[in-house]
mmCIF file of the C-alpha atoms, coordinates in Angstrom:
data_MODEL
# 
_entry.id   MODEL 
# 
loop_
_atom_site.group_PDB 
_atom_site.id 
_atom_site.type_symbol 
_atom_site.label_atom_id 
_atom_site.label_alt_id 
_atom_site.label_comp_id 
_atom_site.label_asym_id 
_atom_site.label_entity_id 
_atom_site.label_seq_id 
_atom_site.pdbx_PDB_ins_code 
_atom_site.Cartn_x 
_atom_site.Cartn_y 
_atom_site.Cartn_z 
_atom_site.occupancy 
_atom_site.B_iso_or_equiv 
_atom_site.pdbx_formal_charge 
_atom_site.auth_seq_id 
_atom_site.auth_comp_id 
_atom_site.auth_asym_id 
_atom_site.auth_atom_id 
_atom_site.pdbx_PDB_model_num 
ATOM 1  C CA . UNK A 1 1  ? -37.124 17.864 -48.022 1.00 0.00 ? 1  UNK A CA 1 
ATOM 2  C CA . UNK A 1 2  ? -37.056 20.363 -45.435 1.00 0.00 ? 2  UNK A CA 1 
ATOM 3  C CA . UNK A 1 3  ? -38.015 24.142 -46.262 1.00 0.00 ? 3  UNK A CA 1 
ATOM 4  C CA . UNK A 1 4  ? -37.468 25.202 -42.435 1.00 0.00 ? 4  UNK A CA 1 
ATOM 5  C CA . UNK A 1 5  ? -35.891 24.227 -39.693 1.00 0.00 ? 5  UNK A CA 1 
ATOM 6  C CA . UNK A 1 6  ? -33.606 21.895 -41.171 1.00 0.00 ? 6  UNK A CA 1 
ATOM 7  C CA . UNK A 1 7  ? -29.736 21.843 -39.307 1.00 0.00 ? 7  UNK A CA 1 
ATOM 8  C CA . UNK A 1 8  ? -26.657 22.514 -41.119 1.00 0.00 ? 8  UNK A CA 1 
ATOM 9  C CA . UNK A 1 9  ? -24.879 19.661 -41.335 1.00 0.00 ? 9  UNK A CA 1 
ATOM 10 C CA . UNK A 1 10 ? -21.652 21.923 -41.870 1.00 0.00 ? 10 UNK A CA 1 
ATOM 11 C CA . UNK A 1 11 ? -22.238 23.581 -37.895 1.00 0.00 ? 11 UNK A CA 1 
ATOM 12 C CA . UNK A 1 12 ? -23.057 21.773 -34.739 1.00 0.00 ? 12 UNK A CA 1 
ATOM 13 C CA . UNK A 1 13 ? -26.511 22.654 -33.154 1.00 0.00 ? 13 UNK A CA 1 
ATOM 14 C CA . UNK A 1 14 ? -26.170 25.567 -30.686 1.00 0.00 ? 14 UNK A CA 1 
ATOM 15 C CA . UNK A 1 15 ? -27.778 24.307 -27.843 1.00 0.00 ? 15 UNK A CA 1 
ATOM 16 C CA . UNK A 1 16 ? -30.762 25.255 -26.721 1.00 0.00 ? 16 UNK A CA 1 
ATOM 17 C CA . UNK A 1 17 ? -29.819 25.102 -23.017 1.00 0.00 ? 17 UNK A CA 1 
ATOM 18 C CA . UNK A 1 18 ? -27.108 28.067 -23.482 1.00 0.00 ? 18 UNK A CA 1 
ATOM 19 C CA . UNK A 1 19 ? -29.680 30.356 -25.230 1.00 0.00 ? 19 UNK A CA 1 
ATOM 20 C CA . UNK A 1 20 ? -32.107 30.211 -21.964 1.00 0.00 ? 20 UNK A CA 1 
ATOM 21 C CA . UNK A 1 21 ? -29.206 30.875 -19.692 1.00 0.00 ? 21 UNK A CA 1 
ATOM 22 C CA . UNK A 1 22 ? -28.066 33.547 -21.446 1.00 0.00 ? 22 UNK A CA 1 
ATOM 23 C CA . UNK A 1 23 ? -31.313 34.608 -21.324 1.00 0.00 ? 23 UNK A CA 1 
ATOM 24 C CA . UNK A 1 24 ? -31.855 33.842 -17.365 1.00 0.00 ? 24 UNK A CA 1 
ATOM 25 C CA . UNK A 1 25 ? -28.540 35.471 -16.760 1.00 0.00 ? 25 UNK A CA 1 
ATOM 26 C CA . UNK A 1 26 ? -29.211 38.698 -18.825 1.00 0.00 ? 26 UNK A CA 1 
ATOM 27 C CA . UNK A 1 27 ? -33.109 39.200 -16.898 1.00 0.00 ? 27 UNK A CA 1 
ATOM 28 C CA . UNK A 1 28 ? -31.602 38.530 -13.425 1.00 0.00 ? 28 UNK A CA 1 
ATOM 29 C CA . UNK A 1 29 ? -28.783 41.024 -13.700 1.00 0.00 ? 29 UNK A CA 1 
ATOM 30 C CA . UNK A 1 30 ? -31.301 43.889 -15.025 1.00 0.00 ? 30 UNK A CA 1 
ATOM 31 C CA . UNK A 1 31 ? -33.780 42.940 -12.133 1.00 0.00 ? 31 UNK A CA 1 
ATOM 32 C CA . UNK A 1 32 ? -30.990 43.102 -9.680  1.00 0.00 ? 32 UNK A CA 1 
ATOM 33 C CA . UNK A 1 33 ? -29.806 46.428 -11.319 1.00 0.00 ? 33 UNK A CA 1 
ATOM 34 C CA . UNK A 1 34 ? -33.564 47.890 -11.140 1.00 0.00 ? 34 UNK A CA 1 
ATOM 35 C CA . UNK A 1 35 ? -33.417 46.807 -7.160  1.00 0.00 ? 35 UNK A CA 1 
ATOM 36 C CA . UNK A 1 36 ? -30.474 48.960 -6.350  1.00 0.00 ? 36 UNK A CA 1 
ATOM 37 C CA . UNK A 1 37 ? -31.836 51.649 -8.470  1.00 0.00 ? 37 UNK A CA 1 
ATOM 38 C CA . UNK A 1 38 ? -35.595 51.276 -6.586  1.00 0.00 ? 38 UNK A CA 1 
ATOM 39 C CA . UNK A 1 39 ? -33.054 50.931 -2.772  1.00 0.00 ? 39 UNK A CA 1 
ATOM 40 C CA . UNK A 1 40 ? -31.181 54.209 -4.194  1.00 0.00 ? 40 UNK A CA 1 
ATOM 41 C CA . UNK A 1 41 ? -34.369 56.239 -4.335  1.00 0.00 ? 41 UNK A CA 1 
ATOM 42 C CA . UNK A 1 42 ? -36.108 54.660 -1.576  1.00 0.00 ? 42 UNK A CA 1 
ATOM 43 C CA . UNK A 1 43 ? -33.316 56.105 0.586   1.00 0.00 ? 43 UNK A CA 1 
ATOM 44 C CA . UNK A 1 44 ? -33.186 59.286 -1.181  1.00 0.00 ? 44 UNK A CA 1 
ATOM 45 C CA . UNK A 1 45 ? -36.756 59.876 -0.890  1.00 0.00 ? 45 UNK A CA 1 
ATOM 46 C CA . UNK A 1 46 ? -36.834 59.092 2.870   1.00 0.00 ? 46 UNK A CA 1 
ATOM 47 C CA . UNK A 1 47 ? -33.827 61.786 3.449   1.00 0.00 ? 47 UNK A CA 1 
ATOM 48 C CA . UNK A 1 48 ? -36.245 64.278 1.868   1.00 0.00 ? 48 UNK A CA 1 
ATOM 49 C CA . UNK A 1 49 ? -38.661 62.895 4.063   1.00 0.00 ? 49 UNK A CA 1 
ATOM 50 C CA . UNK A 1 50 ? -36.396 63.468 7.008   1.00 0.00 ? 50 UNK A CA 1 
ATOM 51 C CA . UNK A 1 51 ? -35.472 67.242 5.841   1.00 0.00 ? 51 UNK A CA 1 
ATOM 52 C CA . UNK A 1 52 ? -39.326 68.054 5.634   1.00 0.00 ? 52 UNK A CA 1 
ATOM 53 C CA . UNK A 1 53 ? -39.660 66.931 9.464   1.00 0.00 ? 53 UNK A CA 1 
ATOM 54 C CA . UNK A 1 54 ? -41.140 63.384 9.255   1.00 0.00 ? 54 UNK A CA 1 
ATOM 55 C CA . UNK A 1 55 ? -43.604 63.504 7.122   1.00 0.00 ? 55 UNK A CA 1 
ATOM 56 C CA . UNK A 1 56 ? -43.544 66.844 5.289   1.00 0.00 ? 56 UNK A CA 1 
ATOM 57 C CA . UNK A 1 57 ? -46.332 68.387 7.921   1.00 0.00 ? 57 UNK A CA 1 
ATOM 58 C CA . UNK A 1 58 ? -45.011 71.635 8.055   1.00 0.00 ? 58 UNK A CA 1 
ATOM 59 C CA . UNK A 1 59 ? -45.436 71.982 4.148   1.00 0.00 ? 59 UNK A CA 1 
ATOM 60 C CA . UNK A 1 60 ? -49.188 70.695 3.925   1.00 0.00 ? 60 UNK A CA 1 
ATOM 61 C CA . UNK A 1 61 ? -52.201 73.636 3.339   1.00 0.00 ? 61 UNK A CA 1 
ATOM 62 C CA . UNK A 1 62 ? -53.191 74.571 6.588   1.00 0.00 ? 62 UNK A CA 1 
ATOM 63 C CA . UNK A 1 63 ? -57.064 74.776 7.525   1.00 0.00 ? 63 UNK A CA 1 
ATOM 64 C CA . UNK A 1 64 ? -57.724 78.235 8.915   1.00 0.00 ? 64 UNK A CA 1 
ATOM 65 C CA . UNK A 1 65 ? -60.135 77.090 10.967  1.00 0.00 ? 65 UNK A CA 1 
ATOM 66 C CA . UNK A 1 66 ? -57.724 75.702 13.981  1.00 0.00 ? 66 UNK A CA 1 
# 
């Protein structure tokens, strides 16, 4: 006899196939939600690039000897 792994005779089989593409479906939508959030700050960080004048030049230690 079987110990494990043994089907139910009483339920069919859930198919393998619809547990991976669940799975797929659930690690493509977070990836595409984690590349909006990474285009989101992207942008945000290049506006604060933008109000700092370029490259934030103005803001960096200055050497005193120029």
């Amino acid at each position: 006899g079987c110990i494990l792994g043994c089907p139910d005779p009483s339920t069919p089989p859930q198919p393998q196939a619809d547990i991976y593409k669940a799975d797929f479906e659930a690690e493509r939508a977070a990836r595409e939600q984690l590349h909006g959030q990474r285009e989101a700050l992207q942008e945000e960080l290049n506006q604060l690039r933008l109000r700092l004048g370029g490259d934030g030049a103005r803001y960096r230690h200055r050497d005193p000897k120029n």
